[in-house]
GUVOTI-515499 format. One record per residue: x, y, z of N, C-alpha, C in turn; residue number from 1; chain; residue in one letter. Coordinates in steps of 0.05 Angstrom, whole numbers, plus 5000, padded with zeros to 4 digits. Example, Ala and Ser with C-alpha at 12.3 -4.5 7.8 and 13.67 -1.06 7.14 Angstrom:
2
n.u,n.v,n.w,ca.u,ca.v,ca.w,c.u,c.v,c.w,nr,kette,rest
5264,4886,5156,5246,4910,5156,5264,4934,5156,1,A,A
5257,4955,5142,5273,4979,5143,5258,5001,5157,2,A,S
***
This chain:
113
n.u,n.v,n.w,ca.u,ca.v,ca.w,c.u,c.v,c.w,nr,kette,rest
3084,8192,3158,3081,8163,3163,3072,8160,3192,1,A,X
3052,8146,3198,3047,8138,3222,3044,8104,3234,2,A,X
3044,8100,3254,3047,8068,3252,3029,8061,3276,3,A,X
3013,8044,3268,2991,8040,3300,2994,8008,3300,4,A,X
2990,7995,3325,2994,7971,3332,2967,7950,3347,5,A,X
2959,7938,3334,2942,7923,3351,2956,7894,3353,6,A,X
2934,7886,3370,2935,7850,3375,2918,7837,3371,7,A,X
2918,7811,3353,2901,7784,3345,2908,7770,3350,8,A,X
2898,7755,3369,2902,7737,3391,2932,7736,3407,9,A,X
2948,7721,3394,2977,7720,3404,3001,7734,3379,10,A,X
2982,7749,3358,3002,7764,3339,2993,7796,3342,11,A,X
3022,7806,3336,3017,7840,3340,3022,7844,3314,12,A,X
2997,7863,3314,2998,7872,3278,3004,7902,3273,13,A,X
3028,7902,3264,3032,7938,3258,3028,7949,3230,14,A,X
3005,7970,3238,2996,7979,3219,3014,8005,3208,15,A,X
3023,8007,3188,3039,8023,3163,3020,8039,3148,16,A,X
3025,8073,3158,3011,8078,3136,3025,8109,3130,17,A,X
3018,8113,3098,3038,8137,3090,3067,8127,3070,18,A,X
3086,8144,3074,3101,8132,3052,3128,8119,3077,19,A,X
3137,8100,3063,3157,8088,3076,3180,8090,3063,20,A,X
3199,8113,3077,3217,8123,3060,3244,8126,3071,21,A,X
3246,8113,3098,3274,8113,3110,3271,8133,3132,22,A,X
3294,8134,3145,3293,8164,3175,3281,8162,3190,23,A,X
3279,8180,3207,3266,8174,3231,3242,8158,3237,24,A,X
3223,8171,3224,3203,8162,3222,3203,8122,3217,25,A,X
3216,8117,3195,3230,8094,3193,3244,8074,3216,26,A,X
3261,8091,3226,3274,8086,3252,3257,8073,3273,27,A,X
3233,8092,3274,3210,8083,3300,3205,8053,3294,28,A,X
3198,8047,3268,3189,8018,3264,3207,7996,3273,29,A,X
3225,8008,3259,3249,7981,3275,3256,7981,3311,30,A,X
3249,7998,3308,3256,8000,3348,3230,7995,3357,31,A,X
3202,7990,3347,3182,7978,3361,3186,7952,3350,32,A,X
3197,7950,3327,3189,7909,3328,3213,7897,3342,33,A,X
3242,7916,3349,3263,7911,3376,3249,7905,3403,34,A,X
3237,7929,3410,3223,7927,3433,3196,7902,3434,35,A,X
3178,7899,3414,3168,7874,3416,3182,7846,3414,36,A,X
3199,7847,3402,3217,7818,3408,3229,7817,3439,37,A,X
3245,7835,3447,3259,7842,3462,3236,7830,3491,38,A,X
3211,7832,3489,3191,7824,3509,3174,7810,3509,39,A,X
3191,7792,3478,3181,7755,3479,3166,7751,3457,40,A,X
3155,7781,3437,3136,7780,3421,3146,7758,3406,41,A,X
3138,7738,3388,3147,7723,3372,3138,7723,3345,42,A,X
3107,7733,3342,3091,7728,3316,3080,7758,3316,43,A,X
3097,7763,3287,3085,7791,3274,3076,7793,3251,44,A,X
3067,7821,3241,3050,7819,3223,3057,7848,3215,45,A,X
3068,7861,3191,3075,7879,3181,3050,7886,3162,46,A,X
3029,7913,3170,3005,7908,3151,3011,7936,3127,47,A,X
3015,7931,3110,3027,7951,3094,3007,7966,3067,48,A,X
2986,7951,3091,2955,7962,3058,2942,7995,3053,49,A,X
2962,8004,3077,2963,8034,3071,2987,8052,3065,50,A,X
3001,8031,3053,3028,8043,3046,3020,8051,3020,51,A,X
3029,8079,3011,3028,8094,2990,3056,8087,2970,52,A,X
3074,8086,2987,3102,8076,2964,3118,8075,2990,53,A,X
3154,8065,2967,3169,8054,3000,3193,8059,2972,54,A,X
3218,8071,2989,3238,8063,2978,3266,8046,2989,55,A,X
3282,8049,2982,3298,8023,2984,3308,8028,3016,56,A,X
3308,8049,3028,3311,8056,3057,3293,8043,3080,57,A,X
3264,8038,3048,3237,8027,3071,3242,8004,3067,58,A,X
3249,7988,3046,3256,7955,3041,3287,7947,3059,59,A,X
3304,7974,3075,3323,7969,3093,3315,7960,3116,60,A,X
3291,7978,3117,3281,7976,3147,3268,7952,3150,61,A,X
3248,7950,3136,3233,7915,3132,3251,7895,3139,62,A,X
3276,7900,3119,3295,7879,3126,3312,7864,3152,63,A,X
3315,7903,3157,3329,7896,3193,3316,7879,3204,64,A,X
3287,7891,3207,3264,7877,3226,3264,7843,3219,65,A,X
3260,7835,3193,3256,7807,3187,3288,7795,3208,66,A,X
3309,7809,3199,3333,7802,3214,3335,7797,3241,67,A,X
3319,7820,3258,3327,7818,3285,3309,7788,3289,68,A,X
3281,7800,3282,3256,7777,3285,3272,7742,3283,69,A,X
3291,7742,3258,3301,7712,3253,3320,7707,3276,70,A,X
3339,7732,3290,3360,7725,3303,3343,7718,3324,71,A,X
3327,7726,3342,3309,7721,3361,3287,7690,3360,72,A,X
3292,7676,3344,3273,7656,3328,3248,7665,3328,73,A,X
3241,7683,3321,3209,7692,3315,3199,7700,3276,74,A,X
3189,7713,3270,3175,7707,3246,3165,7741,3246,75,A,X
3171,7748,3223,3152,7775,3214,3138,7767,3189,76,A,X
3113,7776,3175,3102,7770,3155,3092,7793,3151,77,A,X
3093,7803,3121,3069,7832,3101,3048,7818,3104,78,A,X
3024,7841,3099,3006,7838,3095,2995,7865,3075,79,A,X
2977,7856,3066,2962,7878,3037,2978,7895,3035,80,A,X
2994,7882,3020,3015,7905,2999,3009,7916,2977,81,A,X
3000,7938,2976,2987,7945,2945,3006,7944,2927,82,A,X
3000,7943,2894,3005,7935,2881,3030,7948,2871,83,A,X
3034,7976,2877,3070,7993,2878,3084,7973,2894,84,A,X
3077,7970,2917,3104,7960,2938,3110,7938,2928,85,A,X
3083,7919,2917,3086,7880,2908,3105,7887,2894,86,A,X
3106,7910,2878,3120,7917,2845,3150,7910,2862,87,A,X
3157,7934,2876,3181,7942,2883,3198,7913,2909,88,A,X
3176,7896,2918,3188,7879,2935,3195,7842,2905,89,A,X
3185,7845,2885,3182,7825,2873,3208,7844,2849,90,A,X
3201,7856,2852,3238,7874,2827,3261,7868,2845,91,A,X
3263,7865,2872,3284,7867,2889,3278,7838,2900,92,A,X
3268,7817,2898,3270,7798,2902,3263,7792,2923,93,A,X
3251,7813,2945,3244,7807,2971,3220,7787,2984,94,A,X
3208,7793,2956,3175,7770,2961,3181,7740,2963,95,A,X
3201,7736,2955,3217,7711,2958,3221,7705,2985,96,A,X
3237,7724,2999,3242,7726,3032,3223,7730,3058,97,A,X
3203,7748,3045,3176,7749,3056,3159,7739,3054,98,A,X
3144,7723,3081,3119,7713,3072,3101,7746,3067,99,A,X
3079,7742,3046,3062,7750,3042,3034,7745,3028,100,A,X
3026,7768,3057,2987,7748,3055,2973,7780,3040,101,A,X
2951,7769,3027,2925,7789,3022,2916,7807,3045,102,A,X
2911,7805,3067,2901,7813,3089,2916,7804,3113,103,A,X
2907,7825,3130,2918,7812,3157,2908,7787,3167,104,A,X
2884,7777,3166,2875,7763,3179,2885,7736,3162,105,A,X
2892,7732,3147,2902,7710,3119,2932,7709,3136,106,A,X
2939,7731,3146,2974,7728,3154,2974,7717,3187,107,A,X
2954,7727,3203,2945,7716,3220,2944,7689,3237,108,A,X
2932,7679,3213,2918,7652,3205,2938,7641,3201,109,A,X
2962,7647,3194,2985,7630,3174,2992,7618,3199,110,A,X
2996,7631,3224,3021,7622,3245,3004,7605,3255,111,A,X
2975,7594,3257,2963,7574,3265,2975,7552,3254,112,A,X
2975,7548,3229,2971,7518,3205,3006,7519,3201,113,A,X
***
């Protein structure tokens, strides 16, 4: 799994790619969307259109993050979740809790309007 990060305009978009499966690797994500709150980030963007699959360790980690993100008043949002993860976040009820957009730039766009 690797995780690369850009910026669109005033949102940081972390890109997910590989399988999201808990552990270390797992670990890193939540301690970069720590460290971006932690230095004011407010508007994120979880882009998940290269996630191959995720198990319930990876829907832990998602979760922390949405957690810290709410305790901080800021906002995380998915983006292009292929059609395994939609499966596994809509069986577990999470698509309910998460906003989610088609693309990054659709999730982007959201924190304007």
């Amino acid at each position: 799994m690797a995780i690369s990060e850009s910026k669109i305009e005033d949102v940081v978009v972390l890109t997910i790619k590989g399988k999201l499966m808990g552990g270390k690797e797992s670990d890193e994500i939540y301690e970069k969307v720590k460290n971006l709150l932690n230095v004011g980030q407010r508007r994120l963007v979880i882009d998940l259109s290269k996630v191959k699959w995720m198990n319930s360790q990876g829907l832990g980690v998602l979760m922390a993050c949405l957690t810290s993100a709410r305790n901080s008043e800021s906002e995380i949002k998915l983006s292009g979740a292929t059609d395994k993860v939609k499966s596994i976040l809509m069986v577990t009820k999470l698509i309910t809790i998460f906003e989610n957009f088609e693309s990054v730039d659709q999730a982007v766009k959201s924190y304007s309007s």
